[in-house]
C-alpha positions in Angstrom: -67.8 -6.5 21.8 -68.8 -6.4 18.5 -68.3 -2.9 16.2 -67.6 0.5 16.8 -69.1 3.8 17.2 -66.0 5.9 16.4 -66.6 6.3 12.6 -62.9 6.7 11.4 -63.3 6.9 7.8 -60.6 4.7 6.7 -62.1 1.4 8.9 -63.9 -0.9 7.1 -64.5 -3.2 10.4 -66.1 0.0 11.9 -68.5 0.4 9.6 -69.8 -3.5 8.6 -69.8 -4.4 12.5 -72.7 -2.0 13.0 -73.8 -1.8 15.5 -71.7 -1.9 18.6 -73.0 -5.1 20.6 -71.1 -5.5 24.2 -71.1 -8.7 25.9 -72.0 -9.3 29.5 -69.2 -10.0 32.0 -70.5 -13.4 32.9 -70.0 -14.4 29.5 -66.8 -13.1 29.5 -65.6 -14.7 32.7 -67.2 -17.9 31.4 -65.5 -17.7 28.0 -62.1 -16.6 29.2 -62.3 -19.6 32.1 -62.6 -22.0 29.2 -60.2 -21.2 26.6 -57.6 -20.9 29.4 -58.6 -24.6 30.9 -59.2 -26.0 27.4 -55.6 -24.3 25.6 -52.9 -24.0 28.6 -52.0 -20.1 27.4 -50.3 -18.0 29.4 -52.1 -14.5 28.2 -55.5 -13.5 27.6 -55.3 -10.8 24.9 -58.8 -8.1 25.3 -59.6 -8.1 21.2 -62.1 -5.7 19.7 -61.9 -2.9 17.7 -62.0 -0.2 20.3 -61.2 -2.2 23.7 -61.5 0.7 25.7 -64.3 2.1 25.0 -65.7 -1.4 26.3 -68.0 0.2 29.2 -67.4 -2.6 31.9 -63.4 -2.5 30.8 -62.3 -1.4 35.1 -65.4 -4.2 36.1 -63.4 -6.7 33.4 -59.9 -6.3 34.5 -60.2 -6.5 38.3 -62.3 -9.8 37.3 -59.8 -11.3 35.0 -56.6 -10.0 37.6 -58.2 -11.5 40.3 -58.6 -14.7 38.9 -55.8 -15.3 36.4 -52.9 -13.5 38.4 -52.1 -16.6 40.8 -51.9 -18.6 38.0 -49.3 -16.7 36.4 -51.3 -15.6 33.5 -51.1 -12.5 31.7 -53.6 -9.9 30.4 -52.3 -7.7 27.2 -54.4 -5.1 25.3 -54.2 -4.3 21.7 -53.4 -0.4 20.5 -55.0 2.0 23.1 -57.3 4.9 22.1 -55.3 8.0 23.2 -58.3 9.9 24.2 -60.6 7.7 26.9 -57.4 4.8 28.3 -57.1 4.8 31.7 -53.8 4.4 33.1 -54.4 2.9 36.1 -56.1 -0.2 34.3 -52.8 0.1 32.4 -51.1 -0.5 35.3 -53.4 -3.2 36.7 -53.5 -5.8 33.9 -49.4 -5.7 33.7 -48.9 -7.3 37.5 -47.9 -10.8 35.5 -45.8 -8.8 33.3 -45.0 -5.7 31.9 -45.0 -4.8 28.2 -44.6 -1.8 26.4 -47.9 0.4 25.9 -49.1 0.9 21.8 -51.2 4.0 20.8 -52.2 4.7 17.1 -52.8 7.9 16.4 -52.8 7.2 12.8 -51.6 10.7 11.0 -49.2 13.7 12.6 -51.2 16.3 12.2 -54.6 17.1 13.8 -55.9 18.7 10.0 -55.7 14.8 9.2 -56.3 13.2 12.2 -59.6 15.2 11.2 -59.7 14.2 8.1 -60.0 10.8 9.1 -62.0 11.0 11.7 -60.0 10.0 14.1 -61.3 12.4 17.2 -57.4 11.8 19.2 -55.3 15.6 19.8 -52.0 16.0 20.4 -52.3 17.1 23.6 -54.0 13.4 23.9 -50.8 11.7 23.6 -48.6 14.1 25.5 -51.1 13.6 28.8 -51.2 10.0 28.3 -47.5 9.6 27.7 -46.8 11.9 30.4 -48.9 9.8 33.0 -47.0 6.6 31.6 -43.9 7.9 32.2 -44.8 9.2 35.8 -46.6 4.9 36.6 -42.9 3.7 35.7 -43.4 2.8 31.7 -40.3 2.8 29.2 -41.0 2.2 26.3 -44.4 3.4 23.7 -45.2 2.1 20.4 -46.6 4.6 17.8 -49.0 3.4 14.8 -49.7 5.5 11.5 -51.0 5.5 8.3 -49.0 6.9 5.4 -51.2 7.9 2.1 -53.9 8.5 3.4 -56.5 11.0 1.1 -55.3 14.3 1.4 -52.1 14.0 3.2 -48.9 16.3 2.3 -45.1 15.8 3.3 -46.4 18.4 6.4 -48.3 15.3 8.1 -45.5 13.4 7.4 -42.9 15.5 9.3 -46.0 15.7 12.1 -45.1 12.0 12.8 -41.8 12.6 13.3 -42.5 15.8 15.7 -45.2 13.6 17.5 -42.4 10.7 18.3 -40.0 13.2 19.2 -42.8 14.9 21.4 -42.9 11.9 23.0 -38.7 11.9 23.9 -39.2 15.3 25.4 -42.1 14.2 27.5 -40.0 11.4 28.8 -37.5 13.8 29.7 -39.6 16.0 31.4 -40.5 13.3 33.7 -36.9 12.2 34.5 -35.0 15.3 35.4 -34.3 15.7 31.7 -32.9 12.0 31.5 -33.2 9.2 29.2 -33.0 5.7 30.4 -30.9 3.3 28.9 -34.3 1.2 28.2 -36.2 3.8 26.9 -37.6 4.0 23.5 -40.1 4.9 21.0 -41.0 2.4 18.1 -43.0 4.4 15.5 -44.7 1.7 12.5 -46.4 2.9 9.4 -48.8 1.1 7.5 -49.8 1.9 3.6 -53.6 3.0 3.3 -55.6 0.9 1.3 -59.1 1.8 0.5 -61.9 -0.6 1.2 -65.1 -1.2 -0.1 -67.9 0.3 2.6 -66.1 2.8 3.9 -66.2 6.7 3.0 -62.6 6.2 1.6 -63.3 3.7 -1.1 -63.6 6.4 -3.8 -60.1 7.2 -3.4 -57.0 5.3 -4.9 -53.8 4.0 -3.3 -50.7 5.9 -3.3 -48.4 4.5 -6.4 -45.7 2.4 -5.3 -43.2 5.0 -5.5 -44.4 7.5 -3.4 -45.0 4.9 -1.2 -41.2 4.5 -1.0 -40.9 8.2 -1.1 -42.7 8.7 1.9 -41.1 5.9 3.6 -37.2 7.1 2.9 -38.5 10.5 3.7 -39.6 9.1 7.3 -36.8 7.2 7.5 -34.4 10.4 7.6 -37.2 12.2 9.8 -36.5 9.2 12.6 -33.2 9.1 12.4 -32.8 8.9 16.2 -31.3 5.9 18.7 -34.2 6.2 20.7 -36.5 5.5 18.0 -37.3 2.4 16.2 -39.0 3.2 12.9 -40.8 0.2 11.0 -43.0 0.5 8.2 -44.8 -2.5 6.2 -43.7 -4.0 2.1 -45.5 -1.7 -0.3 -45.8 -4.3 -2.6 -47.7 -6.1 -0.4 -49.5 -3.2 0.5 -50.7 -2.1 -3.7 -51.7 -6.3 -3.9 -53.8 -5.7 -0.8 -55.7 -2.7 -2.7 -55.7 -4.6 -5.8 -57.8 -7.6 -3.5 -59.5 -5.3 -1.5 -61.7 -3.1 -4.4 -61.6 -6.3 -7.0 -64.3 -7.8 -8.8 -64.9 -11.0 -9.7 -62.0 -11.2 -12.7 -59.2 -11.6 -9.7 -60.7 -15.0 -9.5 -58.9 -16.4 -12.3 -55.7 -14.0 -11.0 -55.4 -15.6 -7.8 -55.9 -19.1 -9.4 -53.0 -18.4 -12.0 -50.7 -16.8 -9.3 -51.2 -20.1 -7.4 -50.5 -22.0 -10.5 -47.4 -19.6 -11.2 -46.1 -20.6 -7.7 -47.5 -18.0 -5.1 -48.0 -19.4 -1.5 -47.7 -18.0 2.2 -47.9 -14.7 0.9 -48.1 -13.0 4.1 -44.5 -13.8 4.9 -42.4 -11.2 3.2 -39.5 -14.2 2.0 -42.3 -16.1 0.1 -44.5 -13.2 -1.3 -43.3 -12.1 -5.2 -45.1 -9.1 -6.6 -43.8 -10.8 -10.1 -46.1 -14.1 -10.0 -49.4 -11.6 -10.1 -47.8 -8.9 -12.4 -47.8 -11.8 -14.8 -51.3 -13.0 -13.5 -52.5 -9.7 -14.2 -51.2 -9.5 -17.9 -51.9 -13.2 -18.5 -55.9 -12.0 -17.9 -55.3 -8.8 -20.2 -55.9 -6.6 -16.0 -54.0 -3.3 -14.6 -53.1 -2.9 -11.2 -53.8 1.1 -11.7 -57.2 0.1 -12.4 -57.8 -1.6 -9.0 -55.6 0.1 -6.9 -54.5 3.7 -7.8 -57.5 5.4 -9.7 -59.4 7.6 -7.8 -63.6 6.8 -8.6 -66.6 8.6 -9.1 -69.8 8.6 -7.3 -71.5 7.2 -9.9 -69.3 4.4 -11.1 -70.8 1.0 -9.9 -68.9 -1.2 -7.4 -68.6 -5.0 -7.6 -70.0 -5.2 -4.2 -73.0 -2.4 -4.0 -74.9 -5.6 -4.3 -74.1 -6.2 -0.6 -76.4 -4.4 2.1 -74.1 -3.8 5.5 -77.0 -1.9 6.6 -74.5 1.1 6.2 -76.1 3.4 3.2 -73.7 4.6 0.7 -75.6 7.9 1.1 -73.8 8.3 4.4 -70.7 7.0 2.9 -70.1 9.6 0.4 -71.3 12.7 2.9 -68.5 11.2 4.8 -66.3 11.7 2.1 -67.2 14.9 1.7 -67.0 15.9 5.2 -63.7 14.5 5.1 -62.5 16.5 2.7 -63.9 19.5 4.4 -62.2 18.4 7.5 -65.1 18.0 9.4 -65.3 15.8 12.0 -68.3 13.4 12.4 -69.4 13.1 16.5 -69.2 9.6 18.2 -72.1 7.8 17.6 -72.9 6.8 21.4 -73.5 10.8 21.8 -75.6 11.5 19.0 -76.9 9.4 16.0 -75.0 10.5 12.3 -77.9 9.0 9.7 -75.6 5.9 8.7 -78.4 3.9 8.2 -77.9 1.1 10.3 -80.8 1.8 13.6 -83.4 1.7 10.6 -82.1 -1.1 9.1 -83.4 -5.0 10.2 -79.4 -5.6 11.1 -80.0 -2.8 14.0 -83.4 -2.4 15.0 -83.4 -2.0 18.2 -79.9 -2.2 19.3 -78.3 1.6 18.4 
């Protein structure tokens, strides 16, 4: 399906996809059927922003295990809300094979997880780990944000209680035991702030914090059960220079090609140097497009754009955020974004 009713206020996908459109089984089964006769895969991968919070997911699953299974193909999931997953549908899309199982909470404390909207508790991921554990599972991955508005070094040693929550849980379940298989792979991303979402006021943390944070976690993991990864921050302050641009990067982009830039999303290729220098040779500052924080009044290069989202929402988003309010799923009670008076969603929210 298409969009999202979550609202997580760093999630620019869940606010331009308004509103959440499903798709019928039959087109499913119809679709799936032909990419898997048409491309000889071996794994059907269920892709959408919240996949189970698809309201046919148990209807989908037996349908796609029942048909694929003898032919040896695989069904995999993307990162699992914590909150509505149901085990047993874990359990029934692994029969071809069985992976590890990825939840994203997305901070380590609950004052942030409300800040972002999020709507996932702690107690989330010790019943759902706990219930893995119990069905035979090994291994969990664990995704966060680092630098997200408001956060403090506190959040940051929540992540590292939260993965060692999850150790302790395991042991629980096995007489106090670790396997030898067991583990916990925790991955940070850097928060970048993007246009049409209640977050694009705020800047990015500066490179060295970045780091900061990251050595800080680093220490904070320092476990053999645990697996800590975190993503470039160059690439990461490049992404919020792109992502709150204007139309100057233009001539950027075409003199870091010039300069040599290519296949940027491989970390061996990608130089932070070749657009330093772009940005100079066009007289433009990377603080300005990725670290300042903005004003409510300052004009953005894409409020020319209608997502049908109002900014009106947008910034009492922000504020609610930084209140650390929490904004109610959307399928339980409409939140004024905009979007069911809007031509985009008449009708359909």
């Amino acid at each position: 399906f298409r969009g999202c009713t979550r609202g997580c206020r760093f999630c620019q996908a869940g606010m331009i996809y308004r509103p959440i459109r499903e798709k019928s089984i039959d087109n499913l089964s119809k679709s799936v059927r032909e990419l898997v006769d048409n491309t000889g895969y071996d794994e059907i991968s269920l892709s959408s922003l919240s996949t189970s919070d698809y309201s046919k997911l148990s209807e989908l699953t037996d349908f796609l295990v029942d048909e694929f299974t003898p032919e040896n193909i695989g069904i995999s999931l993307p990162s699992l809300r914590l909150d509505n997953f149901s085990m047993e549908i874990a359990e029934k899309i692994q029969q071809v094979r069985k992976s590890g199982l990825t939840f994203a909470p997305e901070a380590g404390t609950q004052r942030l997880r409300d800040v972002i909207n999020k709507g996932v508790t702690e107690a989330d991921l010790k019943n759902t780990t706990k219930k893995a554990f119990e069905m035979g599972w090994d291994s969990v991955k664990l995704y966060f944000m680092i630098g997200l508005p408001t956060e403090t070094y506190d959040d940051l040693d929540g992540i590292g209680k939260l993965a060692y929550d999850v150790i302790d849980t395991y042991r629980t379940v096995h007489g106090g035991k670790l396997k030898r298989k067991f583990s916990v792979t925790v991955s940070t991303s850097t928060f970048v702030p993007k246009p049409f979402t209640p977050f694009q006021w705020h800047g990015q943390d500066k490179t060295e914090e970045v780091i900061n944070k990251q050595h800080y976690l680093i220490k904070a993991l320092k476990n053999r059960d645990i697996k800590y990864n975190y993503h470039d921050s160059k690439t990461s302050l490049m992404e919020a220079v792109l992502a709150r641009g204007d139309r100057r990067l233009g001539k950027v982009l075409y003199d870091a090609f010039k300069m040599g830039a290519k296949f940027d999303g491989w970390n061996e290729f990608f130089k932070l140097e070749i657009y330093q220098e772009a940005m100079a040779k066009n007289n433009l500052s990377i603080d300005f497009y990725a670290n300042r924080e903005r004003s409510y009044d300052e004009v953005f290069p894409w409020d020319h754009i209608d997502v049908g989202v109002s900014k009106k929402f947008l910034m009492r988003e922000n504020e609610k955020a930084k209140e650390e309010k929490v904004t109610v799923d959307c399928r339980h009670q409409c939140n004024g974004c905009g979007i069911n008076v809007h031509d985009i969603g008449k009708g359909l929210c």
